[in-house]
C-alpha beads as a LAMMPS data file, in Angstrom:
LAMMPS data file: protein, C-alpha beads

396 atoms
395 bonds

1 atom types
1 bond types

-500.0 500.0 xlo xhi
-500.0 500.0 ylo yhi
-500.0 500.0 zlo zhi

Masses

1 110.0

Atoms # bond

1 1 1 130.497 -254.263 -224.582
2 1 1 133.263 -254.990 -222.257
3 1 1 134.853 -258.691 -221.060
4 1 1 132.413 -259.601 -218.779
5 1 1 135.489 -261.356 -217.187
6 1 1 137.025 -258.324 -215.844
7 1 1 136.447 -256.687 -212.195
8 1 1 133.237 -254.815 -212.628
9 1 1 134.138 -250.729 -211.889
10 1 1 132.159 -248.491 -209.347
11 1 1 131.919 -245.054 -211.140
12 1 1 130.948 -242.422 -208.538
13 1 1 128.638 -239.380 -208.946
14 1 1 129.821 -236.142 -206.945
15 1 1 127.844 -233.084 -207.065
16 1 1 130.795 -230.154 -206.945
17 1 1 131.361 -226.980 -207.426
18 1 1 134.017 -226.221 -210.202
19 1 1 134.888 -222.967 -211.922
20 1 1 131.360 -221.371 -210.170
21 1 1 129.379 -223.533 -211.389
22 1 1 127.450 -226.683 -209.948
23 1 1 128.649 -229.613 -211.788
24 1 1 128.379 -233.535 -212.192
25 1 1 131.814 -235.063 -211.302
26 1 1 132.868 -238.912 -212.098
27 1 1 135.286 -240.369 -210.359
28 1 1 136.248 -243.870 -210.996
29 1 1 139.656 -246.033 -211.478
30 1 1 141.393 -245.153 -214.787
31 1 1 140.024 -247.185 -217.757
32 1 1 140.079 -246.906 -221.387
33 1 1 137.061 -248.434 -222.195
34 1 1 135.124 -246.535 -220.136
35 1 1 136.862 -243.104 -220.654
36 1 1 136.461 -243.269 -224.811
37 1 1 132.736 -243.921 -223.941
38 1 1 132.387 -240.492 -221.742
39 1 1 134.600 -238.529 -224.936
40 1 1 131.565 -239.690 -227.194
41 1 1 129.200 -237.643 -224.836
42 1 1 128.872 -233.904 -225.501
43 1 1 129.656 -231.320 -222.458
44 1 1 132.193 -233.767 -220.984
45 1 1 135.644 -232.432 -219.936
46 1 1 138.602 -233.582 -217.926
47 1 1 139.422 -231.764 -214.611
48 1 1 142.903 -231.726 -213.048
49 1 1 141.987 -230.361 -209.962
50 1 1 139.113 -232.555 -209.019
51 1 1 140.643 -235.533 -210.745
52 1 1 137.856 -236.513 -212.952
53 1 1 135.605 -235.817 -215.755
54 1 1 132.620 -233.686 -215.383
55 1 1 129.808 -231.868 -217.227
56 1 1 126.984 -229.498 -215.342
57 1 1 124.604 -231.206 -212.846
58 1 1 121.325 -231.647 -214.155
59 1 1 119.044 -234.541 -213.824
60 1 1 119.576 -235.369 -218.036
61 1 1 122.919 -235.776 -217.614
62 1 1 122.486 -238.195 -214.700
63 1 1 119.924 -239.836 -216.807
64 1 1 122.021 -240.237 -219.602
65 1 1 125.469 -240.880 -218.579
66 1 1 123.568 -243.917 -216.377
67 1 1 121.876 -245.091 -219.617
68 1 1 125.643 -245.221 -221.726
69 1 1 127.627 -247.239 -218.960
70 1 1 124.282 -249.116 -217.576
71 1 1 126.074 -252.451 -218.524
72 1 1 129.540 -251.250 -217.684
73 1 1 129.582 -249.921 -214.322
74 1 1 128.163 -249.877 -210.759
75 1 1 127.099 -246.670 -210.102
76 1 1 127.098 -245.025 -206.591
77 1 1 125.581 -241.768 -206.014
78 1 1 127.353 -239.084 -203.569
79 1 1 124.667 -236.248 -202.992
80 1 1 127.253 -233.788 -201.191
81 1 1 129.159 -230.620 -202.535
82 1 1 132.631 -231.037 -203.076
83 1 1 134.458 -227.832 -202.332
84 1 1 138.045 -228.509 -201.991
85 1 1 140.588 -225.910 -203.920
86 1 1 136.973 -224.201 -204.783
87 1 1 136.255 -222.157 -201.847
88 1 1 135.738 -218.679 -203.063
89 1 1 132.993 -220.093 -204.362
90 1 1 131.422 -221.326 -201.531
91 1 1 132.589 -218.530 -199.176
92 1 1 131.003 -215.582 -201.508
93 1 1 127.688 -217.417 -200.346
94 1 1 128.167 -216.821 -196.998
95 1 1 128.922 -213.177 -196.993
96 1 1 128.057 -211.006 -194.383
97 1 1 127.299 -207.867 -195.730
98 1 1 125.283 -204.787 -193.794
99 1 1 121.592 -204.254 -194.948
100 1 1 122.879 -200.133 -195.603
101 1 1 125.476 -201.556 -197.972
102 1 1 123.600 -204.213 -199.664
103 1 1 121.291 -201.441 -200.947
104 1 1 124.463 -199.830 -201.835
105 1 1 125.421 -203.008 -203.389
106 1 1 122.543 -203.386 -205.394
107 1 1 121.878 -199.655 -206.912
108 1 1 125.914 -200.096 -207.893
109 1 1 125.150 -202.720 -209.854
110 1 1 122.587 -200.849 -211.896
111 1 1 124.349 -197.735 -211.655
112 1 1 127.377 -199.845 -214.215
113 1 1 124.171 -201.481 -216.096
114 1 1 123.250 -197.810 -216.815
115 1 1 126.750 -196.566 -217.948
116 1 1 126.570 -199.628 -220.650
117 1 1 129.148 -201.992 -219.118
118 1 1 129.336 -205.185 -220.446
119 1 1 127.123 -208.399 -217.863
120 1 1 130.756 -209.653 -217.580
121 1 1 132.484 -206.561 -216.216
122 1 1 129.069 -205.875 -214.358
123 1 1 129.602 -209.595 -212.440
124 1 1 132.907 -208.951 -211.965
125 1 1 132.707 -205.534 -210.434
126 1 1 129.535 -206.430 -207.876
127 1 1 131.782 -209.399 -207.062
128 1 1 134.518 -207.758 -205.821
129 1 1 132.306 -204.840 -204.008
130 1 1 130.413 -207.586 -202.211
131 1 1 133.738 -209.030 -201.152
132 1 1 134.824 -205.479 -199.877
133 1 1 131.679 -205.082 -198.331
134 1 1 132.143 -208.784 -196.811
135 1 1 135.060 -207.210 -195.211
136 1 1 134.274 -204.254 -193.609
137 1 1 131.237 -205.826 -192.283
138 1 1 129.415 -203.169 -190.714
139 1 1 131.656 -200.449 -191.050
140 1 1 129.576 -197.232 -193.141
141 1 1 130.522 -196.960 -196.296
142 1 1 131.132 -193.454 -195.368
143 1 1 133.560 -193.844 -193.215
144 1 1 136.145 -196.416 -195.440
145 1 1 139.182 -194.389 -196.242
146 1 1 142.328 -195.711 -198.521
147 1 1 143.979 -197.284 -196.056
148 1 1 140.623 -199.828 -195.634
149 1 1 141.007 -200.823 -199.263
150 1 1 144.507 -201.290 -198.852
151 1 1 143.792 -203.415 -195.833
152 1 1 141.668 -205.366 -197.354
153 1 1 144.216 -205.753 -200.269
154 1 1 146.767 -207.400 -197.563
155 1 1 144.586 -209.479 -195.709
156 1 1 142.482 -210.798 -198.425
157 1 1 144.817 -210.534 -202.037
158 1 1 148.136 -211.301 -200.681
159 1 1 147.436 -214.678 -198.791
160 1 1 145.416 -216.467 -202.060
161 1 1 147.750 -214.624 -204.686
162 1 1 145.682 -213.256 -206.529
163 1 1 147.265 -212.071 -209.751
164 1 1 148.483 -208.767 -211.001
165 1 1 144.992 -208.440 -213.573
166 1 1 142.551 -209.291 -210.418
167 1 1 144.197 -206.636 -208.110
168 1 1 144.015 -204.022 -211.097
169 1 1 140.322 -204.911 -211.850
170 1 1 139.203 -204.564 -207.935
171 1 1 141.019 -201.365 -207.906
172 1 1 138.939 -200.074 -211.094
173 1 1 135.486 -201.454 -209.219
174 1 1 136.354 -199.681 -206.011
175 1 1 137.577 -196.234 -208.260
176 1 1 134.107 -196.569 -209.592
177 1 1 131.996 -197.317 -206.586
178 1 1 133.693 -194.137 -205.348
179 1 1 132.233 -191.866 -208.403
180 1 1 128.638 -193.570 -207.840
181 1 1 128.895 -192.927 -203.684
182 1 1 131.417 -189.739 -203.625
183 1 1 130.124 -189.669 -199.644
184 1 1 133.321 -192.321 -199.008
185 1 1 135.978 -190.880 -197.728
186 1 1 138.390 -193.157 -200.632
187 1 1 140.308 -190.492 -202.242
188 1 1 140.123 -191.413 -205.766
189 1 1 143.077 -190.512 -207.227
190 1 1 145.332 -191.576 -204.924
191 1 1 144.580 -194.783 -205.650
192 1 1 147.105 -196.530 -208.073
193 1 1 146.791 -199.742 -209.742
194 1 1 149.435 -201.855 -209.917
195 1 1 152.025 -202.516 -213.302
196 1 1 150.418 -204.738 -215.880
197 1 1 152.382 -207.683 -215.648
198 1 1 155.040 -208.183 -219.125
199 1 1 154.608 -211.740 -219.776
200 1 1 154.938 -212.281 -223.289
201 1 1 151.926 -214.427 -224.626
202 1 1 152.851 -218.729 -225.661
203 1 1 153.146 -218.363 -229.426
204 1 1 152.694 -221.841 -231.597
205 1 1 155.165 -222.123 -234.650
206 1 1 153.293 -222.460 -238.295
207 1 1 154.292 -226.129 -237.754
208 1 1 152.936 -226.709 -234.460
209 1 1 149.419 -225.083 -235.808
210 1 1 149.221 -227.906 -238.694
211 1 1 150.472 -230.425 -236.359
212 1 1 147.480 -229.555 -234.180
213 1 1 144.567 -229.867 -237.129
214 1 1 146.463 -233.126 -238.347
215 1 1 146.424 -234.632 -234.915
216 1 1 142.411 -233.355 -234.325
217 1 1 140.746 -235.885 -235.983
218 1 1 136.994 -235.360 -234.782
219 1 1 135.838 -233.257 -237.620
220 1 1 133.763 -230.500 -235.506
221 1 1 136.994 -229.744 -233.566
222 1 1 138.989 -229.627 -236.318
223 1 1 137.054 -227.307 -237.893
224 1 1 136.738 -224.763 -234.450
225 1 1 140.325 -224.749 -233.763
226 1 1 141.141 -224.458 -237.668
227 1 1 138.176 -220.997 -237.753
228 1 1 139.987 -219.625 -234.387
229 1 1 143.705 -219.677 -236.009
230 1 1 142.253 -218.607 -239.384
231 1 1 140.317 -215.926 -237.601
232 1 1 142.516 -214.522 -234.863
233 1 1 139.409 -214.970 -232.995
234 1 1 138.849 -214.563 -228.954
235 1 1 137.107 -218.154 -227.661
236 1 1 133.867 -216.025 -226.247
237 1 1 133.575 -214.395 -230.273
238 1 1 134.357 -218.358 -231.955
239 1 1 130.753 -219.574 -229.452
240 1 1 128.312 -216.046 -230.675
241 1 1 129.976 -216.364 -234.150
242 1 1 125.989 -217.010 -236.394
243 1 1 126.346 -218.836 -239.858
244 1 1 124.698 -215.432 -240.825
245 1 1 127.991 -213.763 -240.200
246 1 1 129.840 -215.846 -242.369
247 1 1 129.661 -214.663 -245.800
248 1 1 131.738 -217.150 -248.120
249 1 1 131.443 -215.328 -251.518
250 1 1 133.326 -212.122 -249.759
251 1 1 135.540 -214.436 -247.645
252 1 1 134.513 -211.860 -244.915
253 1 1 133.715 -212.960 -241.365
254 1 1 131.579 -210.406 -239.178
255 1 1 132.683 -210.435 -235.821
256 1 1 129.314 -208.632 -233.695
257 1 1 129.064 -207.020 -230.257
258 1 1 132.603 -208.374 -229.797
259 1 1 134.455 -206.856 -226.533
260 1 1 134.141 -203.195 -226.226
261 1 1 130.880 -203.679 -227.772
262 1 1 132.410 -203.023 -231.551
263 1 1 132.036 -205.193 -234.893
264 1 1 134.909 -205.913 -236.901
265 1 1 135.362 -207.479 -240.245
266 1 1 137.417 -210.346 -240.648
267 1 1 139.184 -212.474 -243.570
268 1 1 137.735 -215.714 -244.032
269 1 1 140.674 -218.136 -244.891
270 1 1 140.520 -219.219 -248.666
271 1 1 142.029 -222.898 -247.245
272 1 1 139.442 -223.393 -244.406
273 1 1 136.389 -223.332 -246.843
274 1 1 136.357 -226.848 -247.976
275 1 1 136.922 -227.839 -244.097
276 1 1 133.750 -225.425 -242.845
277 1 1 131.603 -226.856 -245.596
278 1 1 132.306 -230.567 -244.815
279 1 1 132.078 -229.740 -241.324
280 1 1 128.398 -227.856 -242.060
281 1 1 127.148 -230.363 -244.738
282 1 1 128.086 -232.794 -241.419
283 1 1 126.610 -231.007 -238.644
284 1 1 124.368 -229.451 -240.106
285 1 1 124.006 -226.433 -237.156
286 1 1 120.680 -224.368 -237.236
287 1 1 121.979 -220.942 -235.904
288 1 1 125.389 -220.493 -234.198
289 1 1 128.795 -221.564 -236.208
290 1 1 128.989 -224.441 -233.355
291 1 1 126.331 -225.832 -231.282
292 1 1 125.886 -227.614 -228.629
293 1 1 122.579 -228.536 -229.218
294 1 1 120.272 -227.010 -231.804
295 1 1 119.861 -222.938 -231.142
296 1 1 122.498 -222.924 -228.022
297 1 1 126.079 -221.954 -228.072
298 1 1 128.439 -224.572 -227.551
299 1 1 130.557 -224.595 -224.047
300 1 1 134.174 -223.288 -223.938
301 1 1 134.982 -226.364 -221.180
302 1 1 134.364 -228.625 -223.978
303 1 1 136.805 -226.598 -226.521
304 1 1 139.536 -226.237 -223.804
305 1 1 139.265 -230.076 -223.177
306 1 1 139.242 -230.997 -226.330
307 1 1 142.231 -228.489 -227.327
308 1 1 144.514 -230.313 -224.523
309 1 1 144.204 -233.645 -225.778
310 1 1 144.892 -232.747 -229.572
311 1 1 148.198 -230.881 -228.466
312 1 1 149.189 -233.498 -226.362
313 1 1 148.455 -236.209 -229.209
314 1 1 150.786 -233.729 -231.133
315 1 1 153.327 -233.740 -228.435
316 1 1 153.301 -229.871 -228.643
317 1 1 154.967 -229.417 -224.800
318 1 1 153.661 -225.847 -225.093
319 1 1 150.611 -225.187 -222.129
320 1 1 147.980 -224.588 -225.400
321 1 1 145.021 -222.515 -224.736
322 1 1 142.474 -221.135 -227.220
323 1 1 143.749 -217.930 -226.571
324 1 1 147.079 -219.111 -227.920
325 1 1 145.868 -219.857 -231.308
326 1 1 145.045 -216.214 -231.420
327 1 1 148.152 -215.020 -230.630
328 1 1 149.842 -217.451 -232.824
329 1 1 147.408 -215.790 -235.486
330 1 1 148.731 -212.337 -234.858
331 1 1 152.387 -212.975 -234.335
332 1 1 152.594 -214.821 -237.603
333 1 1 150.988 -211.971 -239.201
334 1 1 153.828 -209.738 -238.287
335 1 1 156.347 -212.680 -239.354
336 1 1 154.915 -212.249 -242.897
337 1 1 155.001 -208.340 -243.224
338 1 1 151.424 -207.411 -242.278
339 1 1 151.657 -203.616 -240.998
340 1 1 150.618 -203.137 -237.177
341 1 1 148.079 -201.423 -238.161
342 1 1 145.858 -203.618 -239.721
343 1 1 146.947 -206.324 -237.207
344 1 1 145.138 -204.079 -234.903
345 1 1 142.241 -203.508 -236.597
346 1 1 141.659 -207.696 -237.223
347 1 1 141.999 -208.043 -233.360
348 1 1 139.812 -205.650 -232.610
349 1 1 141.962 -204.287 -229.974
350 1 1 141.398 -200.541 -228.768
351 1 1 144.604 -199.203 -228.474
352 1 1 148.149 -200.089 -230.550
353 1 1 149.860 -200.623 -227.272
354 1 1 147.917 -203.990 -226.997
355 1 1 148.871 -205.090 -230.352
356 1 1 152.615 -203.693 -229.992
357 1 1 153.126 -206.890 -227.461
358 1 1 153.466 -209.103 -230.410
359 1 1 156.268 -207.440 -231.240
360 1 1 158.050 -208.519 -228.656
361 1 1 157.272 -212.048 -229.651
362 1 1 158.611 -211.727 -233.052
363 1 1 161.316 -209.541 -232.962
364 1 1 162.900 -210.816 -236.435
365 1 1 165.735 -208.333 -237.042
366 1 1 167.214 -209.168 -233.512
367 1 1 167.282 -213.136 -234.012
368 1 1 169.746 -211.997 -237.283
369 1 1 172.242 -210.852 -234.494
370 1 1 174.978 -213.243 -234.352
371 1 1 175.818 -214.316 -230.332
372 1 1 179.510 -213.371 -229.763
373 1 1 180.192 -217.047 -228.905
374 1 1 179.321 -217.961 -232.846
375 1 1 181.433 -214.447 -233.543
376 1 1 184.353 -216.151 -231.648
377 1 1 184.444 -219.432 -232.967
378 1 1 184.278 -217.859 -236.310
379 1 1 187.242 -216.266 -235.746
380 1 1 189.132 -218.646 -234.556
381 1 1 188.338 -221.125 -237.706
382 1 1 189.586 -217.794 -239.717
383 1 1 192.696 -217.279 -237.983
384 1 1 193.541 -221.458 -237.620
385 1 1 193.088 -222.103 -241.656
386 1 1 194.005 -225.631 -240.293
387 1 1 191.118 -226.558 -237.751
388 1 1 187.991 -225.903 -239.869
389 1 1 185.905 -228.090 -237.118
390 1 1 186.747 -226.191 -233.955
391 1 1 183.858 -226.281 -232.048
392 1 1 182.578 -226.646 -228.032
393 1 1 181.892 -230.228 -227.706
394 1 1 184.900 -231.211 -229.585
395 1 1 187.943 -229.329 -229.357
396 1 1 186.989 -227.271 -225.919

Bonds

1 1 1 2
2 1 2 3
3 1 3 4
4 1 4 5
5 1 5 6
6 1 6 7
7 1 7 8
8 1 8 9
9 1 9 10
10 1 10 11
11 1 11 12
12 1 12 13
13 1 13 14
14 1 14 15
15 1 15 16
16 1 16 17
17 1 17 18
18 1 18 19
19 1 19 20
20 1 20 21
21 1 21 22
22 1 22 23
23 1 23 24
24 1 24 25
25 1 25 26
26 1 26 27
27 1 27 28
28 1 28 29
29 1 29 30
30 1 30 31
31 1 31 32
32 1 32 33
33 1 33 34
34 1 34 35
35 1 35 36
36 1 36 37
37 1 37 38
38 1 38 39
39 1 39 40
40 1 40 41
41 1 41 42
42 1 42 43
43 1 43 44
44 1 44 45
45 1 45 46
46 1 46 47
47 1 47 48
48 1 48 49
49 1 49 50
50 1 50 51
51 1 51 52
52 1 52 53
53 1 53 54
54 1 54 55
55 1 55 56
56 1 56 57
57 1 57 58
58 1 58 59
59 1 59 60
60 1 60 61
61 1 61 62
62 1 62 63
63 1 63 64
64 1 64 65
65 1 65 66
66 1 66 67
67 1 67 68
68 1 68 69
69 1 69 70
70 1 70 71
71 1 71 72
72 1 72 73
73 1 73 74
74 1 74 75
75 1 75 76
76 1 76 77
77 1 77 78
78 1 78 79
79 1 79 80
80 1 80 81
81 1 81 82
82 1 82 83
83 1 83 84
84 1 84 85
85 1 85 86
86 1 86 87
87 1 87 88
88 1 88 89
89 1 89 90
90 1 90 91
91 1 91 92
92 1 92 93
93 1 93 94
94 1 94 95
95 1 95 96
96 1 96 97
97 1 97 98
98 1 98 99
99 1 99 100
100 1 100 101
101 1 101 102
102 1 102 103
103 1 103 104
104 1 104 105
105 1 105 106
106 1 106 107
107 1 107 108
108 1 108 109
109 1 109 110
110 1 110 111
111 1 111 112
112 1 112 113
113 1 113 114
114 1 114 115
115 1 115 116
116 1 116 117
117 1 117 118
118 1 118 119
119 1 119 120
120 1 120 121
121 1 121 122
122 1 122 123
123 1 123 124
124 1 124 125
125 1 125 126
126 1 126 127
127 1 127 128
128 1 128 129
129 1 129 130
130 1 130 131
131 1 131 132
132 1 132 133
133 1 133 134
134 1 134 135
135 1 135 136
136 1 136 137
137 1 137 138
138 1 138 139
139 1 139 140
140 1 140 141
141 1 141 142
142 1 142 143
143 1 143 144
144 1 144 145
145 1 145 146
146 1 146 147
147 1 147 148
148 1 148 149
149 1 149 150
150 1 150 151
151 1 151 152
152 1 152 153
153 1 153 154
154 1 154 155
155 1 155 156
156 1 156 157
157 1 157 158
158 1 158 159
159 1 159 160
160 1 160 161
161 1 161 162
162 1 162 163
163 1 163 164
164 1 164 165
165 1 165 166
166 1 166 167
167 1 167 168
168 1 168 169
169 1 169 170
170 1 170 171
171 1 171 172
172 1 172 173
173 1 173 174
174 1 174 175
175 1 175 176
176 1 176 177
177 1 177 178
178 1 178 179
179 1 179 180
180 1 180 181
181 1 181 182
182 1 182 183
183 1 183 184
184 1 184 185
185 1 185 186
186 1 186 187
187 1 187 188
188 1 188 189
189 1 189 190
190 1 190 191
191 1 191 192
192 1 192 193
193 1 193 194
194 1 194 195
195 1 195 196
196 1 196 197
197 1 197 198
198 1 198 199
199 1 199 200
200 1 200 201
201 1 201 202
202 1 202 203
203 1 203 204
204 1 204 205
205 1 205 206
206 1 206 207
207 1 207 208
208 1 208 209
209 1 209 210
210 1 210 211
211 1 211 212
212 1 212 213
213 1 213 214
214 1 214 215
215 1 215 216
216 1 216 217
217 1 217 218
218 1 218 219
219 1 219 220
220 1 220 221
221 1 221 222
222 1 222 223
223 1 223 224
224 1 224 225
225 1 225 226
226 1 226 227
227 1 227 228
228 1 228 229
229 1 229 230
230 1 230 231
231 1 231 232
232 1 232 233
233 1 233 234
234 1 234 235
235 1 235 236
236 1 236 237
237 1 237 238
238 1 238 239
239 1 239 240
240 1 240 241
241 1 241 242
242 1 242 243
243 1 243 244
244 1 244 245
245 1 245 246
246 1 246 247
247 1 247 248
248 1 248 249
249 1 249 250
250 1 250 251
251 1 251 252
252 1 252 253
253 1 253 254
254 1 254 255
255 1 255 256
256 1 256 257
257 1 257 258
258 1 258 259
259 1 259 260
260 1 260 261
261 1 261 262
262 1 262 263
263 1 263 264
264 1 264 265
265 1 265 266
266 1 266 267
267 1 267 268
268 1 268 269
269 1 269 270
270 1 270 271
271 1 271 272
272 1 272 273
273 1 273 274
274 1 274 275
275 1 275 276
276 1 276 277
277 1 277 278
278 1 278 279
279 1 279 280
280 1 280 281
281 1 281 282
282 1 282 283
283 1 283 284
284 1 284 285
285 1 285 286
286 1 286 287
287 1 287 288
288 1 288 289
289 1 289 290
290 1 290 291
291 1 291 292
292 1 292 293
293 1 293 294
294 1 294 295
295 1 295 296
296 1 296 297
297 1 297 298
298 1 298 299
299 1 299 300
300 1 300 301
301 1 301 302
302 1 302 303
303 1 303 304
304 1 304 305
305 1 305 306
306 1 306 307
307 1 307 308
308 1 308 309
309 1 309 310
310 1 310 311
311 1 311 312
312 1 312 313
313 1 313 314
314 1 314 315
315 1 315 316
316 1 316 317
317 1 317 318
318 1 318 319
319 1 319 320
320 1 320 321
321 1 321 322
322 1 322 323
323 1 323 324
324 1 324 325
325 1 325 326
326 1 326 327
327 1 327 328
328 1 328 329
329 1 329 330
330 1 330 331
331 1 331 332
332 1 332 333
333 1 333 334
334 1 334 335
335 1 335 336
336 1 336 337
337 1 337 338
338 1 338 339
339 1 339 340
340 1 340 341
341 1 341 342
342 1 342 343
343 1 343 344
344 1 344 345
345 1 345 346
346 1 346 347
347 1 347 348
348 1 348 349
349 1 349 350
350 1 350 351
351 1 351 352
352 1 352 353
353 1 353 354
354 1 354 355
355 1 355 356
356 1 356 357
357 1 357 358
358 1 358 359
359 1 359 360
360 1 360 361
361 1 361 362
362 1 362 363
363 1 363 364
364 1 364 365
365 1 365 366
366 1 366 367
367 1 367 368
368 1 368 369
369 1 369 370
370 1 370 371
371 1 371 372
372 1 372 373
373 1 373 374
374 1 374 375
375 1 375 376
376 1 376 377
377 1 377 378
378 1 378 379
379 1 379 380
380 1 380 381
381 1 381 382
382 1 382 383
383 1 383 384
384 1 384 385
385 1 385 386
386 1 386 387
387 1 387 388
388 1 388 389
389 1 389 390
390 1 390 391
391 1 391 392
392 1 392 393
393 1 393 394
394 1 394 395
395 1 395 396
């Protein structure tokens, strides 16, 4: 309970819209108290954009988050949509789209569902064809030619920047759509994707990935950021990973329906036994590795969230994503000798260009390459036997 002397805080409830999703959003003036009494509620996660914490809208939550701060707070209740830096979310509701091509639409959809593509690539895919569609308005689809899609590329991808991946995914949902409905006049092969962007992934030293368990002191997250490093795993494989899949007397971890629909075995770290065990004696979760509650998968909003403030408790400076921990994972496999290879097969990553990226992280045998500043200096202390301390912020 709080000093009842202090000024008494109005917390306000927003319904939004954030990452696609309907949310509850609480905005309020900063305040310790009350913001280490939201981090004790599950779901909750800090938002940088909308400048508050939220967790998804639903009459429970309400319920609940009135019942924890009942005798902290006022609480006033704001029943519109927030949309601001959201709005491709609110503008794919109001599409446009002919009634010819929403049939077109909708058999495309079930046309990928037939050829096995995964619901995410699915979503994705009907997304951006009901965009396109959005576009054209009520142009036949028989009619569209290249230069429409590359239209639509200009007017539509340039001016909200979308990035290099999203341009090369519509392009792959339009190549396709073309294949299901070869009456469209889109020649297929003349359409090009554009150059995979070379950014080399954020790596975390050894260090830095010890630092970050130290400084995670709730035990649950300790324990998922500790099985994602150990793992190499992706975040989406960590939330379906089943205690079934974890078999401790073989130290193997079986990774199922992972992406590409393939299994893959993986080492289960000798060091993060004791940790899992604690954390499941603890926990005690009934089906999935993590839970959010009993029998559901736990959110990746709450693992991101969580993730930021143990780095920044760390004072790693490094942007730290989930993600990163796996590539941390594979790049210090390489450090230690592991052939490419195997790397490969623990990643679960189709082809050996993929893998082949982290060794442009690592690249050992070049950081042995003296700088021919260090080459001059040392040649100067060789040739003046006299001036054994000749260096830049001295002497020059």
């Amino acid at each position: 309970m709080r000093d009842d002397s202090k000024k008494t805080i109005t917390l306000l409830l927003k319904k939004v819209i954030h990452r696609k999703k309907v949310r509850l959003l609480l905005v309020f003036p900063y305040d310790d108290f009350i913001i280490s009494k939201i981090r004790k509620i599950e779901g909750y996660a800090w938002s940088k954009t909308l400048r508050g914490w939220y967790t998804d809208y639903t009459t429970e939550n309400i319920d609940l988050i009135k019942q924890t701060l009942k005798n902290e707070v006022v609480f006033k209740l704001d029943n519109s949509v927030y949309n601001e830096g959201l709005k491709d979310a609110v503008e794919r509701k109001e599409r446009e789209i002919s009634e010819e091509n929403s049939l077109i639409l909708k058999s495309y959809s079930s046309y990928l569902k037939g050829k096995c593509y995964s619901e995410s690539t699915v979503k994705t895919y009907s997304i951006f064809i009901a965009d396109y569609f959005n576009y054209i308005k009520d142009t036949p689809l028989t009619s569209v030619t290249n230069r429409d899609v590359e239209k639509f590329i200009e007017d539509v991808f340039i001016p909200k920047k979308y990035s290099i991946s999203t341009h090369r995914q519509f392009v792959s949902a339009i190549k396709l759509l073309k294949t299901f409905y070869p009456e469209c006049k889109i020649a297929e092969l003349q359409l090009k994707r554009p150059n995979r962007s070379r950014i080399l992934p954020t790596v975390l030293s050894k260090e830095e990935v010890i630092d970050l368990l130290r400084y995670t002191k709730n035990l649950k997250h300790r324990a998922i950021l500790a099985m994602i490093y150990s793992a190499g795993l992706r975040i989406s494989e960590l939330l379906s990973l089943q205690l079934t899949h974890i078999d401790v007397d073989r130290r193997q971890i079986l990774v199922k329906n992972s992406k590409g629909r393939k299994d893959r075995n993986i080492i289960l770290a000798e060091s993060i036994i004791p940790l899992m065990n604690n954390y499941l004696t603890s926990y005690r979760p009934e089906m999935y590795f993590v839970e959010g509650k009993p029998f559901q998968k736990y959110s990746a909003e709450s693992i991101r969230a969580f993730l930021h403030r143990s780095s920044k408790i760390a004072k790693i400076t490094k942007n730290v994503t989930p993600h990163t921990l796996r590539h941390s994972y594979a790049t210090h496999l390489l450090e230690n000798g592991i052939d490419l290879r195997y790397i490969q097969e623990l990643l679960g990553h189709s082809k050996p260009e993929t893998t082949m990226i982290y060794t442009h992280v690592t690249k050992k045998d070049l950081l042995k390459i003296e700088s021919p500043l260090d080459l001059a200096l040392k040649s100067m202390v060789e040739t003046d036997k006299n001036n054994k301390n000749i260096r830049l912020s001295g002497n020059y």
